[in-house]
mmCIF entry with sequence, helices, sheets and N, C-alpha, C, O atoms, coordinates in Angstrom:
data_MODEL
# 
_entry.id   MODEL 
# 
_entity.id                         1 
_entity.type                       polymer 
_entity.pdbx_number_of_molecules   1 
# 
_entity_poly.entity_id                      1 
_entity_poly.type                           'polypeptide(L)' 
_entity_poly.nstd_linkage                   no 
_entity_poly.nstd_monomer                   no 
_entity_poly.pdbx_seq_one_letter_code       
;(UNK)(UNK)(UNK)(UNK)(UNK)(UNK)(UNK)(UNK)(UNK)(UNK)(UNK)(UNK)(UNK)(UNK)(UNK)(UNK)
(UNK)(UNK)(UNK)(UNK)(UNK)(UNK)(UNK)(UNK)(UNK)(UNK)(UNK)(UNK)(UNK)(UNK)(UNK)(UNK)
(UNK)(UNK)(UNK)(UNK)(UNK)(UNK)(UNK)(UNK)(UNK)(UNK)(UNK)(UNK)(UNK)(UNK)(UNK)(UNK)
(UNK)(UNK)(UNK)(UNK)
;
_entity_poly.pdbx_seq_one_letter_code_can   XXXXXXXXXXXXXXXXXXXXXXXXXXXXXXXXXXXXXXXXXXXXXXXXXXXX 
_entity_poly.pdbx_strand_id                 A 
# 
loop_
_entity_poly_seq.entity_id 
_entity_poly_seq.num 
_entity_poly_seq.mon_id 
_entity_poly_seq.hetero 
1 1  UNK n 
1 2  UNK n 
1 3  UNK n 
1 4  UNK n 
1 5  UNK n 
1 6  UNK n 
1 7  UNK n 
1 8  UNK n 
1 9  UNK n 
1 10 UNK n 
1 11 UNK n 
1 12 UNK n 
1 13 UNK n 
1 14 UNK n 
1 15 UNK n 
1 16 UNK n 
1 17 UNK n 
1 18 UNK n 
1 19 UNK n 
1 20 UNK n 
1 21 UNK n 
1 22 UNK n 
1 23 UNK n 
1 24 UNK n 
1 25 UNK n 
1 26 UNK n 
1 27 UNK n 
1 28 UNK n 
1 29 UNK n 
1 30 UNK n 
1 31 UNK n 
1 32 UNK n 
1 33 UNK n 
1 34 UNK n 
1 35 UNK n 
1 36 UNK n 
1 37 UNK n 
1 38 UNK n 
1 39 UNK n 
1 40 UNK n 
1 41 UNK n 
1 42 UNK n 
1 43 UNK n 
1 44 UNK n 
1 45 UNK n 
1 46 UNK n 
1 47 UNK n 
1 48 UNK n 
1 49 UNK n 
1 50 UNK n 
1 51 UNK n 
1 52 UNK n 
# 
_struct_asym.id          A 
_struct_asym.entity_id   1 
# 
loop_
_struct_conf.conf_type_id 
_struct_conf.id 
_struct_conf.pdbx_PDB_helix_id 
_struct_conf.beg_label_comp_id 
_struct_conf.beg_label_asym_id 
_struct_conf.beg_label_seq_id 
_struct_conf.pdbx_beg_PDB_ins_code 
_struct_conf.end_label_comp_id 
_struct_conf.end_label_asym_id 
_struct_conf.end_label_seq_id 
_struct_conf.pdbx_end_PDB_ins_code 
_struct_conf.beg_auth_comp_id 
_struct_conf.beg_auth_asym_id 
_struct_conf.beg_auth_seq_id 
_struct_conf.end_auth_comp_id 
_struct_conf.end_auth_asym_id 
_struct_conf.end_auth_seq_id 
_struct_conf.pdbx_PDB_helix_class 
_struct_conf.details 
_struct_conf.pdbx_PDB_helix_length 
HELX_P HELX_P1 AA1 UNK A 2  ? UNK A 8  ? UNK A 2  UNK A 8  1 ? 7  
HELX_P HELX_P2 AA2 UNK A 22 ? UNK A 25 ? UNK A 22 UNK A 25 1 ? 4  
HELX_P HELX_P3 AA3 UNK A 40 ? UNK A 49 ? UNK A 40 UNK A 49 1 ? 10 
# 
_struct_conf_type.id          HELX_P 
_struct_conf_type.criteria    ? 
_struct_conf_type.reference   ? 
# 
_struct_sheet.id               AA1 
_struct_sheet.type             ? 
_struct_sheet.number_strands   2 
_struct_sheet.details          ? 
# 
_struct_sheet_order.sheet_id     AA1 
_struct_sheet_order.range_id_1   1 
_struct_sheet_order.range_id_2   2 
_struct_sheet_order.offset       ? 
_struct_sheet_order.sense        parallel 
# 
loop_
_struct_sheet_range.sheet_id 
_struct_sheet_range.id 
_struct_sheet_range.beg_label_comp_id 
_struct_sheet_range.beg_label_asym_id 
_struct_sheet_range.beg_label_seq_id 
_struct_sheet_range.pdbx_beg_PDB_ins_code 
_struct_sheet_range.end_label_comp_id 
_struct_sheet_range.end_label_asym_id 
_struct_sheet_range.end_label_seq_id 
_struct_sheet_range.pdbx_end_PDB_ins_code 
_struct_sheet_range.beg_auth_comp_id 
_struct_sheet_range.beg_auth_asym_id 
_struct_sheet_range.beg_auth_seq_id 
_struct_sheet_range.end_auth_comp_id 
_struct_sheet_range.end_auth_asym_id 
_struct_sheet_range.end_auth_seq_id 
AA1 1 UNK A 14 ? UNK A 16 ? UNK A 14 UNK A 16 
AA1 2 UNK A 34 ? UNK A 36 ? UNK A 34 UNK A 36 
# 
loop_
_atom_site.group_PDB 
_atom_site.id 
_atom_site.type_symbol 
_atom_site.label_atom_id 
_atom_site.label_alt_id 
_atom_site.label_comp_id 
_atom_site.label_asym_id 
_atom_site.label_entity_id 
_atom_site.label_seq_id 
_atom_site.pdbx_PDB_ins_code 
_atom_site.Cartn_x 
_atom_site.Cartn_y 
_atom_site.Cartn_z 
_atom_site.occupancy 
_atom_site.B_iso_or_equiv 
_atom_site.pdbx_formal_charge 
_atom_site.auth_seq_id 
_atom_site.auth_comp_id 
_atom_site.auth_asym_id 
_atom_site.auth_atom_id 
_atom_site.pdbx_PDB_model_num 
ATOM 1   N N  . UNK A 1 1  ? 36.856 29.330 -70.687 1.00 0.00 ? 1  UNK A N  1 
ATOM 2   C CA . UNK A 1 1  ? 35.751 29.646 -69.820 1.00 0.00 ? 1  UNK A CA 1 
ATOM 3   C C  . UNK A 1 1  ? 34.440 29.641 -70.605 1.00 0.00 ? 1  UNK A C  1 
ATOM 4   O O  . UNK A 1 1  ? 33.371 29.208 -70.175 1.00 0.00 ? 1  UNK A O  1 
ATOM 5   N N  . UNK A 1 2  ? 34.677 30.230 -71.929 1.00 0.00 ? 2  UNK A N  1 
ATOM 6   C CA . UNK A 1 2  ? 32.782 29.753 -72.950 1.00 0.00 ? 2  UNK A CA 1 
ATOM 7   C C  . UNK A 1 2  ? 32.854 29.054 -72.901 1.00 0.00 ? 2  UNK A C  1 
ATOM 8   O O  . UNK A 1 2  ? 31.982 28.741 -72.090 1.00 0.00 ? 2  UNK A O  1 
ATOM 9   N N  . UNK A 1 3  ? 33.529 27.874 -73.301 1.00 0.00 ? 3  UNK A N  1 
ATOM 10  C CA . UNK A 1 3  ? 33.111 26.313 -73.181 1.00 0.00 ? 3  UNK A CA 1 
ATOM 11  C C  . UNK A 1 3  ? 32.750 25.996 -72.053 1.00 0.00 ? 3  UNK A C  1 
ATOM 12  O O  . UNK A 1 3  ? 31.584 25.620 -72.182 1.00 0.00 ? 3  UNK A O  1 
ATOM 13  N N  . UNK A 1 4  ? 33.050 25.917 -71.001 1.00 0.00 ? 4  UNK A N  1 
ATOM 14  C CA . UNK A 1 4  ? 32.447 25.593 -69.523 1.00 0.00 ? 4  UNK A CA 1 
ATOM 15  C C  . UNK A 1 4  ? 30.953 26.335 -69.424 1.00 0.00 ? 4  UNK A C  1 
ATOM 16  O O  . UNK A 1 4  ? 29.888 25.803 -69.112 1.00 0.00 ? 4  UNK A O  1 
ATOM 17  N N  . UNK A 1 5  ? 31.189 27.661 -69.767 1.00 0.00 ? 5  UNK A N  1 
ATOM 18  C CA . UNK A 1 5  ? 29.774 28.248 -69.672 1.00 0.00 ? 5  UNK A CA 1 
ATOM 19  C C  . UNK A 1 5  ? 28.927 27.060 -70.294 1.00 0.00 ? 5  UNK A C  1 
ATOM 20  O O  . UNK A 1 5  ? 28.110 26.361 -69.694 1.00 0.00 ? 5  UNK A O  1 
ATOM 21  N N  . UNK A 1 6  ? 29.249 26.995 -71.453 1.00 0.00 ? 6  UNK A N  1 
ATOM 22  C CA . UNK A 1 6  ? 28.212 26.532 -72.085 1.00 0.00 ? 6  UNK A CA 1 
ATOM 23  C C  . UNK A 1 6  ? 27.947 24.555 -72.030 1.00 0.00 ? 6  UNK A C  1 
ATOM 24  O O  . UNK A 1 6  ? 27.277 23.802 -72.736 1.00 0.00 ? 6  UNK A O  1 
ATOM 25  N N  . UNK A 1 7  ? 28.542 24.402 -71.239 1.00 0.00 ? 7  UNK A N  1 
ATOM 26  C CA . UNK A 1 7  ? 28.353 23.061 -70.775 1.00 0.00 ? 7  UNK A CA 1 
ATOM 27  C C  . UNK A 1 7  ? 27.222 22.605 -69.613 1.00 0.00 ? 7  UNK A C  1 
ATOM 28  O O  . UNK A 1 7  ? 26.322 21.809 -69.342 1.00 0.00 ? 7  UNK A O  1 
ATOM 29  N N  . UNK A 1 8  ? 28.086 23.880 -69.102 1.00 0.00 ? 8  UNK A N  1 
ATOM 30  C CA . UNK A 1 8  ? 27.045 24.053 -67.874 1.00 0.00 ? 8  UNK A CA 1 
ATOM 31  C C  . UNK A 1 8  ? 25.510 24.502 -68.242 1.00 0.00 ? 8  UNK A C  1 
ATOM 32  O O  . UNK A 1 8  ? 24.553 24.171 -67.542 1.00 0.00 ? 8  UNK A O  1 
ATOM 33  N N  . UNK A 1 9  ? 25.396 25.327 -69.473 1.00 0.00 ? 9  UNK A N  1 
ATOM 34  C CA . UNK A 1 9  ? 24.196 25.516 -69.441 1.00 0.00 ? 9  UNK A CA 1 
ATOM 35  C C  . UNK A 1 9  ? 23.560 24.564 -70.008 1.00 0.00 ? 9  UNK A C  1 
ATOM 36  O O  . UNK A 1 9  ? 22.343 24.443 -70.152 1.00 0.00 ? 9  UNK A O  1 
ATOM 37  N N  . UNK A 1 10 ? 24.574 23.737 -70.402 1.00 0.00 ? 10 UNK A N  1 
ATOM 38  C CA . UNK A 1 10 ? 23.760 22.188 -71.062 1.00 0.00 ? 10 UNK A CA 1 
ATOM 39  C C  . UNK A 1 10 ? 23.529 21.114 -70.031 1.00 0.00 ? 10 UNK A C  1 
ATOM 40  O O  . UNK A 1 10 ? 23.100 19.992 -70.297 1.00 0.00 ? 10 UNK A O  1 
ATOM 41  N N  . UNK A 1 11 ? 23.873 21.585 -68.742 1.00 0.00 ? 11 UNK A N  1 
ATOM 42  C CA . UNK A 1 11 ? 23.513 20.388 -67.516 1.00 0.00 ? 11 UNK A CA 1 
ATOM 43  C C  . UNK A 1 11 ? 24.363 19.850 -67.174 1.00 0.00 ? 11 UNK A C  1 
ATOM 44  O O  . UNK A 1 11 ? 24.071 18.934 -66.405 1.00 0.00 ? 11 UNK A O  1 
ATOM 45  N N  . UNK A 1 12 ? 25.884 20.027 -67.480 1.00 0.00 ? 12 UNK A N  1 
ATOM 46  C CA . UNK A 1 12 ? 26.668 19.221 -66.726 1.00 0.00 ? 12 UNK A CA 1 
ATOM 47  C C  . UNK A 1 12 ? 26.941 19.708 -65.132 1.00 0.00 ? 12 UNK A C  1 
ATOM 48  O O  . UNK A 1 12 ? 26.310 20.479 -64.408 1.00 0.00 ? 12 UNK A O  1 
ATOM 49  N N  . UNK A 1 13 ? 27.649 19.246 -65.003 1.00 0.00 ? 13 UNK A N  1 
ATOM 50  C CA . UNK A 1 13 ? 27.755 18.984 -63.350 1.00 0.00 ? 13 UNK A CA 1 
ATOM 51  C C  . UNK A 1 13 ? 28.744 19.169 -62.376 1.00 0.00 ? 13 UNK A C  1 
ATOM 52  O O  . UNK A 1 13 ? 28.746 19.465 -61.181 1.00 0.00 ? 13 UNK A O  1 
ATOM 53  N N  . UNK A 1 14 ? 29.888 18.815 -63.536 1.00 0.00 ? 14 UNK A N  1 
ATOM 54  C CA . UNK A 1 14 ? 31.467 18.781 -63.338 1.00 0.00 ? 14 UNK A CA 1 
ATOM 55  C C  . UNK A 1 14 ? 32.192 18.785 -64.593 1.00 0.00 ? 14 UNK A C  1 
ATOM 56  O O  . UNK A 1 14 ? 32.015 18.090 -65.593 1.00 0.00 ? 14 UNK A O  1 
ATOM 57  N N  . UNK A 1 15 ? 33.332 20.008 -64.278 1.00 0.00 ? 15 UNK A N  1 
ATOM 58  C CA . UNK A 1 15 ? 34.313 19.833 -65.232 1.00 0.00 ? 15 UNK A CA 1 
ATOM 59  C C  . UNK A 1 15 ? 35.413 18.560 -65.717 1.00 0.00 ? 15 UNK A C  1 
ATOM 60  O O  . UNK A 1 15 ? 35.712 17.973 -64.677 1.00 0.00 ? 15 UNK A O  1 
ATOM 61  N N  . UNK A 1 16 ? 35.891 18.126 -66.513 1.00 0.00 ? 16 UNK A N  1 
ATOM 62  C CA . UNK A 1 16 ? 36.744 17.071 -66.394 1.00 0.00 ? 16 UNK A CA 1 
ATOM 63  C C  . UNK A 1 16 ? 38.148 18.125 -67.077 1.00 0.00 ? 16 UNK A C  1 
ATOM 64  O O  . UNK A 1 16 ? 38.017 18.691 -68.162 1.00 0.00 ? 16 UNK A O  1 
ATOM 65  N N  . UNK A 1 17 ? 39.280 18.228 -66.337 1.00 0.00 ? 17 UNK A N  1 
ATOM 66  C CA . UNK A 1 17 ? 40.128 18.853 -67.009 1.00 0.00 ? 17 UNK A CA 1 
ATOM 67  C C  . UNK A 1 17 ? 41.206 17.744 -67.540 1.00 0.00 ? 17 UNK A C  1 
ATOM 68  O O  . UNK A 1 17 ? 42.320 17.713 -67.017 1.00 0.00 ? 17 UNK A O  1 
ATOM 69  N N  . UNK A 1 18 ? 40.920 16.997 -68.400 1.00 0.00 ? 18 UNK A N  1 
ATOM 70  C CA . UNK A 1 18 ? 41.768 16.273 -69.155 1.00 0.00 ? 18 UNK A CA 1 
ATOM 71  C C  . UNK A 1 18 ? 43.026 15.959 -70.021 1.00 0.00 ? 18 UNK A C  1 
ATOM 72  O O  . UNK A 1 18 ? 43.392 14.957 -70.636 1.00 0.00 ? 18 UNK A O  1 
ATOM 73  N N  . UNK A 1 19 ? 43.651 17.457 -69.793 1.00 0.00 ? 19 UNK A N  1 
ATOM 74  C CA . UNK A 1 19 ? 44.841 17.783 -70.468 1.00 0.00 ? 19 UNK A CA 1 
ATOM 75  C C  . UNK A 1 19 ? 45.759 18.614 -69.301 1.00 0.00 ? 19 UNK A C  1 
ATOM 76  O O  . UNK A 1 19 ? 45.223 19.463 -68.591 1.00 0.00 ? 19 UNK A O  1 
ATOM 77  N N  . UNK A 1 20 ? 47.137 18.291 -69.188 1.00 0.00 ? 20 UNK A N  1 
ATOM 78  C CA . UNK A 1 20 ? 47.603 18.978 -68.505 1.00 0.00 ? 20 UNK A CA 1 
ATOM 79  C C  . UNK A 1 20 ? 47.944 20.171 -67.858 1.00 0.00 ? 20 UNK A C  1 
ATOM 80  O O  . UNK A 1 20 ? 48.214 20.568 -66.724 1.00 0.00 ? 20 UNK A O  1 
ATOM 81  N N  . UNK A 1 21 ? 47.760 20.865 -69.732 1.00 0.00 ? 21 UNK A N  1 
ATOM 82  C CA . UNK A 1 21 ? 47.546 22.846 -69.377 1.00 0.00 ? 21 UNK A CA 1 
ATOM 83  C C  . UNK A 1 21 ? 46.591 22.902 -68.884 1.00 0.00 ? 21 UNK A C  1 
ATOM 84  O O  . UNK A 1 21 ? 46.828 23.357 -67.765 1.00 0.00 ? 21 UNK A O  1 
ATOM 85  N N  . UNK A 1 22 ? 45.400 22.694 -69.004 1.00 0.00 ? 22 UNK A N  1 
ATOM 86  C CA . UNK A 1 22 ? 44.355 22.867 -68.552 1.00 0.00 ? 22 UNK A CA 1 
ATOM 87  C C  . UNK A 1 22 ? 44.534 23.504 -67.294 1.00 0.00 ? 22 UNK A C  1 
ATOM 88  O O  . UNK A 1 22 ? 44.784 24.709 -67.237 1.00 0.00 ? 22 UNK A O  1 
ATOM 89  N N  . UNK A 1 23 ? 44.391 22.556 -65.946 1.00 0.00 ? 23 UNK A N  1 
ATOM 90  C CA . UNK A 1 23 ? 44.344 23.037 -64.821 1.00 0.00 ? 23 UNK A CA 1 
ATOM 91  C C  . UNK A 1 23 ? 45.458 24.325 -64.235 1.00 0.00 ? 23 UNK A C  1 
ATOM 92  O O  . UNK A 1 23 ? 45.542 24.949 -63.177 1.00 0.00 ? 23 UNK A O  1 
ATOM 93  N N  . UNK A 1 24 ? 46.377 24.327 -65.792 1.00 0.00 ? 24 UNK A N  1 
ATOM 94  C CA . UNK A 1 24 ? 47.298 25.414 -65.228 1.00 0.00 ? 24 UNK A CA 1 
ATOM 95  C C  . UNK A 1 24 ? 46.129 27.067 -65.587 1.00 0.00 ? 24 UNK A C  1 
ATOM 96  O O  . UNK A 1 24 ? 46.197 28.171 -65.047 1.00 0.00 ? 24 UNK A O  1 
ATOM 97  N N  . UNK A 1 25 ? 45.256 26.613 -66.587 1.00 0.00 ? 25 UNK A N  1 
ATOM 98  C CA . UNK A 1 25 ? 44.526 28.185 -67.035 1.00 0.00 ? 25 UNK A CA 1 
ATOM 99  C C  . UNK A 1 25 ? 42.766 28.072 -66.081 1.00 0.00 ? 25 UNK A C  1 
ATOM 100 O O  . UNK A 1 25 ? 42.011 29.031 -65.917 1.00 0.00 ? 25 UNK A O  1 
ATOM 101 N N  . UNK A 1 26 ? 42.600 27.114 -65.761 1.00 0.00 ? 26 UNK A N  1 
ATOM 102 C CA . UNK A 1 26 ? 41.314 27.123 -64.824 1.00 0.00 ? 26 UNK A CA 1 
ATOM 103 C C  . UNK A 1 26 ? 41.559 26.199 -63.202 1.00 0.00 ? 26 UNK A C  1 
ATOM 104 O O  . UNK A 1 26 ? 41.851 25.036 -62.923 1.00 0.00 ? 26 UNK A O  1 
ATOM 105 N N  . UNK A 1 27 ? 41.258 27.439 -62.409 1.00 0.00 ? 27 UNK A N  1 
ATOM 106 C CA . UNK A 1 27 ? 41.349 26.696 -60.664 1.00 0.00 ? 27 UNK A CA 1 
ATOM 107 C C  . UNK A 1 27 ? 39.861 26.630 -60.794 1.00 0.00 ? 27 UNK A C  1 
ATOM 108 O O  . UNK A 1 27 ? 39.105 26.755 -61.758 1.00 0.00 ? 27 UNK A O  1 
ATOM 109 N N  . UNK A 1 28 ? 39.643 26.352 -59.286 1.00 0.00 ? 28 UNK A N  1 
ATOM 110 C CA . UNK A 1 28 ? 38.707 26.023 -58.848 1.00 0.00 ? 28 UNK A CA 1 
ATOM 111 C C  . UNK A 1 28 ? 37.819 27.243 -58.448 1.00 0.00 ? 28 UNK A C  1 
ATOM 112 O O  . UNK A 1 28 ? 36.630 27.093 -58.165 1.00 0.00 ? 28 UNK A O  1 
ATOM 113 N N  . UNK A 1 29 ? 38.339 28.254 -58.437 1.00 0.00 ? 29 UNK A N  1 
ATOM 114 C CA . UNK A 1 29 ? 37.978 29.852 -58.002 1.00 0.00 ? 29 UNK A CA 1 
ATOM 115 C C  . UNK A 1 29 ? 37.541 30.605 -59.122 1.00 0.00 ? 29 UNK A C  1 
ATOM 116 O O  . UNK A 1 29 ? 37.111 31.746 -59.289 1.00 0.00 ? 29 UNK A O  1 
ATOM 117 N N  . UNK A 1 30 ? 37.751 29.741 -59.751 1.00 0.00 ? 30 UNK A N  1 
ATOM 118 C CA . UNK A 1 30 ? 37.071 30.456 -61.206 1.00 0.00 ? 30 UNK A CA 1 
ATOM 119 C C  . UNK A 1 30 ? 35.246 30.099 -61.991 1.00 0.00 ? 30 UNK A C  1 
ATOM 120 O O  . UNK A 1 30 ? 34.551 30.697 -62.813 1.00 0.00 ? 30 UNK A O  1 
ATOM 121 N N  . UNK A 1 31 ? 35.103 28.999 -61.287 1.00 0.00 ? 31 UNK A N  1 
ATOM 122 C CA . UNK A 1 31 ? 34.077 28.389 -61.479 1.00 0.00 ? 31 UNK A CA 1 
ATOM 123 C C  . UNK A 1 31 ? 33.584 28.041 -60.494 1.00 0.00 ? 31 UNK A C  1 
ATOM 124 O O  . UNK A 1 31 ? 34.283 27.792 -59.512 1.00 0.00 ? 31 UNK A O  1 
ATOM 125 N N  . UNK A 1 32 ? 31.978 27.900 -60.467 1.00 0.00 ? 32 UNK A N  1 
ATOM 126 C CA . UNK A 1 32 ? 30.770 27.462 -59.262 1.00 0.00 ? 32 UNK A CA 1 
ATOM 127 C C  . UNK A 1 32 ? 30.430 25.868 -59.686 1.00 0.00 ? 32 UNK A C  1 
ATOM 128 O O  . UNK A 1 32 ? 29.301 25.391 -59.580 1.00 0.00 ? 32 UNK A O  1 
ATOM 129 N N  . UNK A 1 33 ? 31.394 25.258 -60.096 1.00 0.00 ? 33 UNK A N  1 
ATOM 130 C CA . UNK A 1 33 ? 31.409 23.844 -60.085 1.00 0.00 ? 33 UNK A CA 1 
ATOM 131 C C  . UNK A 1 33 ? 32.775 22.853 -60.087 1.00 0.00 ? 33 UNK A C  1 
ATOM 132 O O  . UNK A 1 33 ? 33.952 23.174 -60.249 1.00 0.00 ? 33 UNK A O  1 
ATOM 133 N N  . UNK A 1 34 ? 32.097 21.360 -59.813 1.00 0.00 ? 34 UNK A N  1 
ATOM 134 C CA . UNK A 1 34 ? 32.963 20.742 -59.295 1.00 0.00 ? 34 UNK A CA 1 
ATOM 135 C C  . UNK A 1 34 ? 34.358 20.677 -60.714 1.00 0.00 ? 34 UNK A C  1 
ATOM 136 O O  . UNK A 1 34 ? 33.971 20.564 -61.877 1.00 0.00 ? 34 UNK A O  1 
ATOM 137 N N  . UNK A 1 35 ? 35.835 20.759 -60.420 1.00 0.00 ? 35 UNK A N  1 
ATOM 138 C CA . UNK A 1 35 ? 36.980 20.740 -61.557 1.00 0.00 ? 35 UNK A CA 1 
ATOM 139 C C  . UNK A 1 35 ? 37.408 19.033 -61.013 1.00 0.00 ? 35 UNK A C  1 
ATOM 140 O O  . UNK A 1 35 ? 37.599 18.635 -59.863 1.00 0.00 ? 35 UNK A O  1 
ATOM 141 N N  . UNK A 1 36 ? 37.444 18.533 -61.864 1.00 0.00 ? 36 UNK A N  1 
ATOM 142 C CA . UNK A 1 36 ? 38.174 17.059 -62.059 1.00 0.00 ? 36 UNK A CA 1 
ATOM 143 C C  . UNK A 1 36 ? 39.481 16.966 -62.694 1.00 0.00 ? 36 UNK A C  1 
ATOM 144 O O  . UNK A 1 36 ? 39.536 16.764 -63.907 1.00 0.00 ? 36 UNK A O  1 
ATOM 145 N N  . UNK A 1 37 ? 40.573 17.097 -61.974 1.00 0.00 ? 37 UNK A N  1 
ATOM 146 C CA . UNK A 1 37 ? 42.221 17.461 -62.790 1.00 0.00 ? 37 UNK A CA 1 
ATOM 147 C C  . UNK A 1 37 ? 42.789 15.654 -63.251 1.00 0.00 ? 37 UNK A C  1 
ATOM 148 O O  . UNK A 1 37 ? 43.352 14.973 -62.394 1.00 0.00 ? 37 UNK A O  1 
ATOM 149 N N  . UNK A 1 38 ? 42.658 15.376 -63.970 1.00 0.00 ? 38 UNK A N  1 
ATOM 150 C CA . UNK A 1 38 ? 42.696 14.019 -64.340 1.00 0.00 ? 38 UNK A CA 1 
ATOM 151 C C  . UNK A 1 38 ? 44.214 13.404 -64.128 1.00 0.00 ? 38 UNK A C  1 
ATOM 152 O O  . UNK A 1 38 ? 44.571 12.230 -64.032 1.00 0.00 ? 38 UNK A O  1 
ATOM 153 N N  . UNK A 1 39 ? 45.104 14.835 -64.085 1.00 0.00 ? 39 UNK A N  1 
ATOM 154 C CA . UNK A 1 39 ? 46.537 14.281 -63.374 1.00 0.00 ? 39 UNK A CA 1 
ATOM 155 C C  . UNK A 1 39 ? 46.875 13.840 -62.189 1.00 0.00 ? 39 UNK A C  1 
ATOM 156 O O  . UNK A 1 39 ? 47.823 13.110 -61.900 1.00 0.00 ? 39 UNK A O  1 
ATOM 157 N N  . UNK A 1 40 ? 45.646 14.550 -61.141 1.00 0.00 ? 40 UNK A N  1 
ATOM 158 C CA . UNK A 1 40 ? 45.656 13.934 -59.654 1.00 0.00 ? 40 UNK A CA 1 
ATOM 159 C C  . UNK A 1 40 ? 45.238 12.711 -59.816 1.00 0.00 ? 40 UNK A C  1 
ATOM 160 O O  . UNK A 1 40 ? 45.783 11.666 -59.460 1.00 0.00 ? 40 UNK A O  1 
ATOM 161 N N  . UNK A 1 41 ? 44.183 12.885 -60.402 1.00 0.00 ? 41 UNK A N  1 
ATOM 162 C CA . UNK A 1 41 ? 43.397 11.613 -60.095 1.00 0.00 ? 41 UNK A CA 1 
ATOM 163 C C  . UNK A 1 41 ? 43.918 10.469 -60.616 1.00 0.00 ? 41 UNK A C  1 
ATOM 164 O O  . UNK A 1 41 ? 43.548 9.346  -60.273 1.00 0.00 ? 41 UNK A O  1 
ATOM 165 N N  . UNK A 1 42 ? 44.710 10.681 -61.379 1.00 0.00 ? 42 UNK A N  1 
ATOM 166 C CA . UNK A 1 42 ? 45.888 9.013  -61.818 1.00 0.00 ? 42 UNK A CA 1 
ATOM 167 C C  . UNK A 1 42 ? 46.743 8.690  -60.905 1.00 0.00 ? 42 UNK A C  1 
ATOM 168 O O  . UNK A 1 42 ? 47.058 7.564  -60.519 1.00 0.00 ? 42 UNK A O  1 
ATOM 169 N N  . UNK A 1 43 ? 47.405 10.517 -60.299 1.00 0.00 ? 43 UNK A N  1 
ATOM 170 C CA . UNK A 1 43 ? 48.860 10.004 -59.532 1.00 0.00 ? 43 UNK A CA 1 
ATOM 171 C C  . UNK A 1 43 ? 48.322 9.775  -57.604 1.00 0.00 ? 43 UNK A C  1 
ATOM 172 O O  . UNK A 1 43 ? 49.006 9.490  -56.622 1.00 0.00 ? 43 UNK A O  1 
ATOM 173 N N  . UNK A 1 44 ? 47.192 9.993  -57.715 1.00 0.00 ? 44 UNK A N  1 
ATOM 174 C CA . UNK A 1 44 ? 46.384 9.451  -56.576 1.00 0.00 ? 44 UNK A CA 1 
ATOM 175 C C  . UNK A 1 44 ? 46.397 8.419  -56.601 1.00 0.00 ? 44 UNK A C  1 
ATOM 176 O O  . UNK A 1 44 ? 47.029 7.848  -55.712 1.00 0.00 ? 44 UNK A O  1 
ATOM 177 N N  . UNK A 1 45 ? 45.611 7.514  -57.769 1.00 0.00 ? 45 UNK A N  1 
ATOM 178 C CA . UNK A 1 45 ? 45.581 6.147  -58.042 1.00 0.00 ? 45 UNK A CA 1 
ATOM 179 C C  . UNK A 1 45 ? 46.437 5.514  -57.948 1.00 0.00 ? 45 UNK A C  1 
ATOM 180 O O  . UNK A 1 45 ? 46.309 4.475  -57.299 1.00 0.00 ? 45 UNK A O  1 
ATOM 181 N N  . UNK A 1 46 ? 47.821 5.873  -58.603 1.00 0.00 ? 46 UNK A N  1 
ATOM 182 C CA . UNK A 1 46 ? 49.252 5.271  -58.937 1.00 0.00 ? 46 UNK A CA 1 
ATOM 183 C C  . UNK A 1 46 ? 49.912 5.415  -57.321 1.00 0.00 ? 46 UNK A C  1 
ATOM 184 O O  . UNK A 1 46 ? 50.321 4.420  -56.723 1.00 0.00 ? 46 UNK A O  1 
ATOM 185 N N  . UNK A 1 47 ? 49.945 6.644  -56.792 1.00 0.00 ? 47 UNK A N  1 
ATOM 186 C CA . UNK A 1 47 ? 50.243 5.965  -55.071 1.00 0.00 ? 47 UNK A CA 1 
ATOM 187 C C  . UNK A 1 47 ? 49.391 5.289  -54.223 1.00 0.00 ? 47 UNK A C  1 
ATOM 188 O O  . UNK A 1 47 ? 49.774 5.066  -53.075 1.00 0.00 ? 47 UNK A O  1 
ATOM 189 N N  . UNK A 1 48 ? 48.117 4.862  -54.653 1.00 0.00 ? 48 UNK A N  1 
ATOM 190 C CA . UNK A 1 48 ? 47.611 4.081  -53.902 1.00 0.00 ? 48 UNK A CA 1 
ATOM 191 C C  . UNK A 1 48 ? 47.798 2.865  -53.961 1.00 0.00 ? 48 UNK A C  1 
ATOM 192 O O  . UNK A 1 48 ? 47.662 2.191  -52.940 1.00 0.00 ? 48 UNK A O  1 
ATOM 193 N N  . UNK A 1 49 ? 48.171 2.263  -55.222 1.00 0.00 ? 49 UNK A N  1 
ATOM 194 C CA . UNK A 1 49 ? 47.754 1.057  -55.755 1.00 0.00 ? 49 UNK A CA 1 
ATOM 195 C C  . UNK A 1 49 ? 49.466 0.896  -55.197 1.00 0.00 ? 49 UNK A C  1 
ATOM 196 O O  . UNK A 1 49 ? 49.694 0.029  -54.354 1.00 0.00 ? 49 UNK A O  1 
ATOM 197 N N  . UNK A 1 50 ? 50.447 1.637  -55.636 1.00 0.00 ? 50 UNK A N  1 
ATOM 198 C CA . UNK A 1 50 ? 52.201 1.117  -55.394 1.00 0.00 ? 50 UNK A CA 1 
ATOM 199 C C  . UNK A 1 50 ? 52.138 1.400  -53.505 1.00 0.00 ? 50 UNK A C  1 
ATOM 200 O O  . UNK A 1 50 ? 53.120 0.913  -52.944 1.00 0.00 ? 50 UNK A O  1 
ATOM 201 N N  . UNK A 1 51 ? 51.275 1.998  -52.697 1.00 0.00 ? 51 UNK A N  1 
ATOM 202 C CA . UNK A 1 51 ? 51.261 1.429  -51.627 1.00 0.00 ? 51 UNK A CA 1 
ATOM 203 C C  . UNK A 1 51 ? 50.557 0.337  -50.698 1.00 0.00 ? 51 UNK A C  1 
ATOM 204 O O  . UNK A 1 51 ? 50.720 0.028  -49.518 1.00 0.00 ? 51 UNK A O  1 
ATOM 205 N N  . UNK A 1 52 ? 49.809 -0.067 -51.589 1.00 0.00 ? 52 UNK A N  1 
ATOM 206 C CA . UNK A 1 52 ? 48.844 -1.465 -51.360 1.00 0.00 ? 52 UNK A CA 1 
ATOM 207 C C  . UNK A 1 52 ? 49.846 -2.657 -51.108 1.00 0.00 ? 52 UNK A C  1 
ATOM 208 O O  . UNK A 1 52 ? 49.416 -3.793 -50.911 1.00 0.00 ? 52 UNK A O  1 
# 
């Protein structure tokens, strides 16, 4: 959570949670900004593209 603080106070915008634990120790209820879980967002990709 300091690191996010302090990202944010550097202007970012959105979190990128890039490692798998990750999203297991930060939701979305924990923070007043947007969380990017990079595991959805592949296995989103990966059923979209194998149902195309």
């Amino acid at each position: 959570m300091e690191i996010i603080r302090d990202l944010l106070s550097k202007g970012a915008e959105g979190i990128i949670l890039g490692c798998t634990e990750i999203p297991l120790l930060v939701k979305k209820e924990d923070v007043d900004v947007q969380l990017l879980d990079t595991a959805i967002i592949h296995s989103e990709a990966a059923l979209k593209t194998s149902v195309n």
